[in-house]
MIPAKE-992344 format. One record per residue (C-alpha): residue number from 1; residue in one letter; x, y, z. Coordinates in Angstrom, 2 decimals, always signed. Layout:
N
<r NUM,A,<X,Y,Z>>
...
This chain:
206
<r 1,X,<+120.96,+111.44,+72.55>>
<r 2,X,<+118.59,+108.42,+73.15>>
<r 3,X,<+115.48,+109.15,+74.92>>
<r 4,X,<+114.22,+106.39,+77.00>>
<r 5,X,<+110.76,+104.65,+75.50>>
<r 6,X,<+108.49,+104.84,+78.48>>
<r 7,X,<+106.25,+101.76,+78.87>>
<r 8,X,<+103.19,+102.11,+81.55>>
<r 9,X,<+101.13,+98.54,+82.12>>
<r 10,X,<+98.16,+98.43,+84.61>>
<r 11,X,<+98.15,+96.78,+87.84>>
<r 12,X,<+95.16,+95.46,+90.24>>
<r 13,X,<+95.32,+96.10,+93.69>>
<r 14,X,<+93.69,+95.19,+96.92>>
<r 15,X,<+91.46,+97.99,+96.50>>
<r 16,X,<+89.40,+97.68,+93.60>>
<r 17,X,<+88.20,+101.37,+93.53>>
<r 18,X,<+92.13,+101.64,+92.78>>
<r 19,X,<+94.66,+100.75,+90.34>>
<r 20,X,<+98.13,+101.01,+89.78>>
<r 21,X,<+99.62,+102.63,+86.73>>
<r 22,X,<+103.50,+101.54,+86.82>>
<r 23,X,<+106.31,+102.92,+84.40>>
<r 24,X,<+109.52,+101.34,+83.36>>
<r 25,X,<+111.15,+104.16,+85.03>>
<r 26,X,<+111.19,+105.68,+88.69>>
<r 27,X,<+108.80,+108.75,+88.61>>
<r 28,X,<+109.75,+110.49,+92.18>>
<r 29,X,<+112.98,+109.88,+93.77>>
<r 30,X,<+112.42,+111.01,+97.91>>
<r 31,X,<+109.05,+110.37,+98.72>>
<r 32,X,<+105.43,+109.49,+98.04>>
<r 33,X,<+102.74,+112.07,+97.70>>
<r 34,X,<+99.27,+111.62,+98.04>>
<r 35,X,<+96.65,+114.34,+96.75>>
<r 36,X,<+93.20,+114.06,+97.37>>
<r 37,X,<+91.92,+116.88,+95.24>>
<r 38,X,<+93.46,+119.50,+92.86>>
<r 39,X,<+94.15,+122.04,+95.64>>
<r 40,X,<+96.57,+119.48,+97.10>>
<r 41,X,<+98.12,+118.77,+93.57>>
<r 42,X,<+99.84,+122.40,+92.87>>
<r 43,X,<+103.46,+120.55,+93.20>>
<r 44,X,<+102.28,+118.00,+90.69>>
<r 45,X,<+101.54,+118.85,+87.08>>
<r 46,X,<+100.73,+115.09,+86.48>>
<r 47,X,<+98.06,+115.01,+88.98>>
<r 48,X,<+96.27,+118.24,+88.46>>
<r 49,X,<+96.08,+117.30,+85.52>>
<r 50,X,<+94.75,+113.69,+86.34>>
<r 51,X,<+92.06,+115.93,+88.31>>
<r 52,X,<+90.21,+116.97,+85.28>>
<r 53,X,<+89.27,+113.69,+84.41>>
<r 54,X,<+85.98,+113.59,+86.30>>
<r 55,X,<+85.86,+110.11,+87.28>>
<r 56,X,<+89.50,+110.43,+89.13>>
<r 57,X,<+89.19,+110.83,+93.02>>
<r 58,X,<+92.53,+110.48,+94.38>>
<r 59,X,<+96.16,+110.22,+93.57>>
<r 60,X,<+99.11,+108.79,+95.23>>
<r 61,X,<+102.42,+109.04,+93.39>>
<r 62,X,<+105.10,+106.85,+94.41>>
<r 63,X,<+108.48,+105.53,+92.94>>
<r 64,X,<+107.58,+103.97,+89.63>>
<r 65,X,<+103.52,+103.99,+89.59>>
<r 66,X,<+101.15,+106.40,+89.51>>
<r 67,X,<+98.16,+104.62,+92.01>>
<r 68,X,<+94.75,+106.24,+90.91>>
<r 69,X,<+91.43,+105.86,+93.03>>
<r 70,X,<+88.33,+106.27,+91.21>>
<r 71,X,<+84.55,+107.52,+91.48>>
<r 72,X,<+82.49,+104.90,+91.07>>
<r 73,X,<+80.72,+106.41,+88.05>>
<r 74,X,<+82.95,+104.53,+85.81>>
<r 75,X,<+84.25,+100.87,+86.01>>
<r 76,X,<+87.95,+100.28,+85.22>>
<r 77,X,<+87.88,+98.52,+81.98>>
<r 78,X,<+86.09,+101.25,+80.80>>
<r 79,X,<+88.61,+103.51,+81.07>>
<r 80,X,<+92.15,+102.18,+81.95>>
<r 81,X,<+93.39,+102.14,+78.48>>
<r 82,X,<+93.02,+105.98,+78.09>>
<r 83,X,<+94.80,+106.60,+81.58>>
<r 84,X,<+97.40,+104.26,+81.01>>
<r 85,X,<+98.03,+106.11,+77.26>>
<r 86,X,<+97.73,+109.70,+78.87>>
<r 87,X,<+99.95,+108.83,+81.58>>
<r 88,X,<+102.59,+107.02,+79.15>>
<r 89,X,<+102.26,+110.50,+76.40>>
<r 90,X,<+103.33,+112.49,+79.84>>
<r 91,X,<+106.45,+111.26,+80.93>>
<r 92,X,<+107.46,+110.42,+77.27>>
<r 93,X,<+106.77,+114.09,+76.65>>
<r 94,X,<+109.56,+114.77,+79.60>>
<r 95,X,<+106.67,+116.67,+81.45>>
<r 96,X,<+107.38,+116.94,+85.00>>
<r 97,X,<+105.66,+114.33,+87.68>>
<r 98,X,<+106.08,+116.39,+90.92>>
<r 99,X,<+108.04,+119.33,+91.60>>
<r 100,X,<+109.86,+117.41,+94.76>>
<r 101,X,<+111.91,+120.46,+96.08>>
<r 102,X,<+108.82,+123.06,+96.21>>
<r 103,X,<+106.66,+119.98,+98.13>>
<r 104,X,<+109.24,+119.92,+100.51>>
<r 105,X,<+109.20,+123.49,+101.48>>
<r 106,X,<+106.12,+124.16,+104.69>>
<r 107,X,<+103.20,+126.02,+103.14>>
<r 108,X,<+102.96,+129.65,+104.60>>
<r 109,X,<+100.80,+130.01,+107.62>>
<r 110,X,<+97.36,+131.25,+106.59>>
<r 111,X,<+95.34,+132.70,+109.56>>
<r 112,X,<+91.91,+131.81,+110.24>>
<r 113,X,<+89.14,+131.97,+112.60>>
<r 114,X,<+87.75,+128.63,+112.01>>
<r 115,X,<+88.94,+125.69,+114.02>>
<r 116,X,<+90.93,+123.34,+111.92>>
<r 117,X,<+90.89,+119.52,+112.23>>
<r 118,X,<+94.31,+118.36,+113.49>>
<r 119,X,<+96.84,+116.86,+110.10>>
<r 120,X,<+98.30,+113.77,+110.81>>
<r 121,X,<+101.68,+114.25,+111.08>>
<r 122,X,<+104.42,+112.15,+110.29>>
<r 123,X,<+107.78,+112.24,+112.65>>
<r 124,X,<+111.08,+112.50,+111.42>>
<r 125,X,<+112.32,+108.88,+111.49>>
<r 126,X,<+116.13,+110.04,+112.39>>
<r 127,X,<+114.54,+112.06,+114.82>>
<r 128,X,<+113.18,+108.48,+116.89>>
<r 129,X,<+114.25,+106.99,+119.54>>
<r 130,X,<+113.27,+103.96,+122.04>>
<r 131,X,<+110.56,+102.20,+120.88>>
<r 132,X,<+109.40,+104.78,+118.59>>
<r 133,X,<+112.26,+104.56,+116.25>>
<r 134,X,<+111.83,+100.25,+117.03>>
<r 135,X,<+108.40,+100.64,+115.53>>
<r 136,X,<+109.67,+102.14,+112.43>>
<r 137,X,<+112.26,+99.63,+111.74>>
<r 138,X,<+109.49,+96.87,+111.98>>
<r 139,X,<+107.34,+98.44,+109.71>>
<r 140,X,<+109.82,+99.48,+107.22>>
<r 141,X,<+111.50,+96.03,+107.34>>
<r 142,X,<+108.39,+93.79,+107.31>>
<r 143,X,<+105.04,+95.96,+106.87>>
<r 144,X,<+106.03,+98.60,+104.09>>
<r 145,X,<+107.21,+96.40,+101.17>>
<r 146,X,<+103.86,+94.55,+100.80>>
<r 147,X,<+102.07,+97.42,+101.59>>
<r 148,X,<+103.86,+99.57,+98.60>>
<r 149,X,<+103.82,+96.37,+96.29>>
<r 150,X,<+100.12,+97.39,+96.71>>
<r 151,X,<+100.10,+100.69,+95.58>>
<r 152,X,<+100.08,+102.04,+99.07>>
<r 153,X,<+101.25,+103.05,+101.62>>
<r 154,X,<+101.96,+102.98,+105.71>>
<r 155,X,<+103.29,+105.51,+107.82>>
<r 156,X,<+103.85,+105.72,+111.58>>
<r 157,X,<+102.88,+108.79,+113.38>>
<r 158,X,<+102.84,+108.16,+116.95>>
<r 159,X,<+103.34,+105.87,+119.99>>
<r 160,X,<+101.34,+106.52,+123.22>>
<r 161,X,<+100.34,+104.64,+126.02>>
<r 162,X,<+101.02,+101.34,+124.34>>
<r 163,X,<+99.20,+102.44,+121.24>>
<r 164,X,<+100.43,+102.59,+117.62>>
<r 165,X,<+99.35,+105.22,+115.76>>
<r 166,X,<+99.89,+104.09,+111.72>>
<r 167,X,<+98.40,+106.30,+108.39>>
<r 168,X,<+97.10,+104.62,+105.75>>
<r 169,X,<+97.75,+106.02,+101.95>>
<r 170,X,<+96.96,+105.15,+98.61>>
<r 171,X,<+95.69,+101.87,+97.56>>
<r 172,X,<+95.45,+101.05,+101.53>>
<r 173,X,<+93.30,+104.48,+102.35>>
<r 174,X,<+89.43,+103.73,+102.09>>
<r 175,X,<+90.27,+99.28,+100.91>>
<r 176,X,<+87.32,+97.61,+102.03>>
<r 177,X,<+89.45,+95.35,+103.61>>
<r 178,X,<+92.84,+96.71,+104.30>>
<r 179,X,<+92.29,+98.78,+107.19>>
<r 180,X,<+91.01,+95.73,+109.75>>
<r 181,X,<+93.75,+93.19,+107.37>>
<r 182,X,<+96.44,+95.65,+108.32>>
<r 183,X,<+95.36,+96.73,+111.88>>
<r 184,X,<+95.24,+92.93,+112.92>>
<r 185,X,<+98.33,+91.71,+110.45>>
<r 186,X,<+100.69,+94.90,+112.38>>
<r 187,X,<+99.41,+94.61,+115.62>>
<r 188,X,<+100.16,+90.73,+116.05>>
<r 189,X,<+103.21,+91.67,+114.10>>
<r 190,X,<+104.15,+94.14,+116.69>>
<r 191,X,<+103.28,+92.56,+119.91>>
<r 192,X,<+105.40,+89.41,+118.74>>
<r 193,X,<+108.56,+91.61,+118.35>>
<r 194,X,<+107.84,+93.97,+121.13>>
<r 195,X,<+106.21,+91.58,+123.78>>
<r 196,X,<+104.28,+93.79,+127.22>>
<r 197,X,<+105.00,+97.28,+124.95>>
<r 198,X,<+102.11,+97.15,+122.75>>
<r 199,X,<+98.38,+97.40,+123.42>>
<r 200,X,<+96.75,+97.75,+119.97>>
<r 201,X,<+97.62,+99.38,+116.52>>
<r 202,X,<+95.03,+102.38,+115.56>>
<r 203,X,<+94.95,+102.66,+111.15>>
<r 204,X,<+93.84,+106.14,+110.13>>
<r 205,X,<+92.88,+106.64,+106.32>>
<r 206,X,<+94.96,+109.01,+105.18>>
């Protein structure tokens, strides 16, 4: 039986605190995941183990790239050649990228006394209707494809009183630019395609 010769190249993005790692081969098949420490990477053995390189921040794993955000106490060039061959040895190893059907299972309720900050929560798309599922369309049709082509992400979370609610992931969370590039980009986007219906577009980092 052949085994596939994995290939990784580097990829700039928008964000130059991140870069995109893509293989010659999809890497997840349902979804993209986004882990901004260890704790959050227990369903990925790729990123936890991305985590104990000390300059690596944050992760966001999506179809055929691995998108890597960095601490500034390194500078790319110094470094991109040993992620890129770590990441390649991985998958041509046939280690695992992200256990897909334990991330899709809800974590157990943990009880607490401390008041937790509200997670951003993404709505089922087949579950949206009216404008809501409108929205969605838009973004998926004209919005998402740049945005991933990035090595990031945007999701919609919620529509209310002419607001869009929209969270930013990957190469797109913390971009110097992209947040006030994508708010202004989507919202005249928007309010071209849904004219009276839309007051303003709100970005969250994810």
């Amino acid at each position: 039986m052949n085994t596939q010769a994995i290939s990784i190249y580097a990829e700039s993005t928008p964000n130059p605190g991140v870069l995109k790692f893509v293989a010659n081969k999809n890497l997840v098949l349902e979804a993209s995941y986004e882990f901004k420490n260890i704790e959050e990477a227990k369903h990925s053995a790729l990123a936890s183990r991305l985590f104990h390189f000390p300059f690596v921040k944050q992760i966001f794993i999506s179809a055929n790239y691995v998108a890597i955000t960095k601490f500034d106490i390194v500078e790319w060039n110094e470094v991109m050649h040993e992620m890129r061959q770590f990441i390649t040895d991985w998958l041509q190893e046939g280690k695992e990228v992200v256990n897909e059907e334990a991330a899709k299972l809800p974590e157990p309720a943990v009880e607490t006394t401390q008041a937790k900050e509200p997670a951003f929560i993404v709505p089922d798309p087949e579950k949206l209707v009216g404008i809501e599922k409108r929205i969605v369309e838009i973004l998926d049709e004209f919005v998402k494809p740049a945005v991933q082509g990035d090595g990031g992400n945007i999701a919609f979370t919620k529509y209310q009183d002419g607001d869009v609610h929209v969270l930013l992931q990957g190469a797109c969370s913390g971009c110097p630019s992209s947040t006030m590039t994508l708010k202004s980009g989507i919202e005249t986007l928007l309010k071209d395609m849904l004219p009276d219906q839309i007051r303003s577009v709100v970005a969250v980092n994810g």
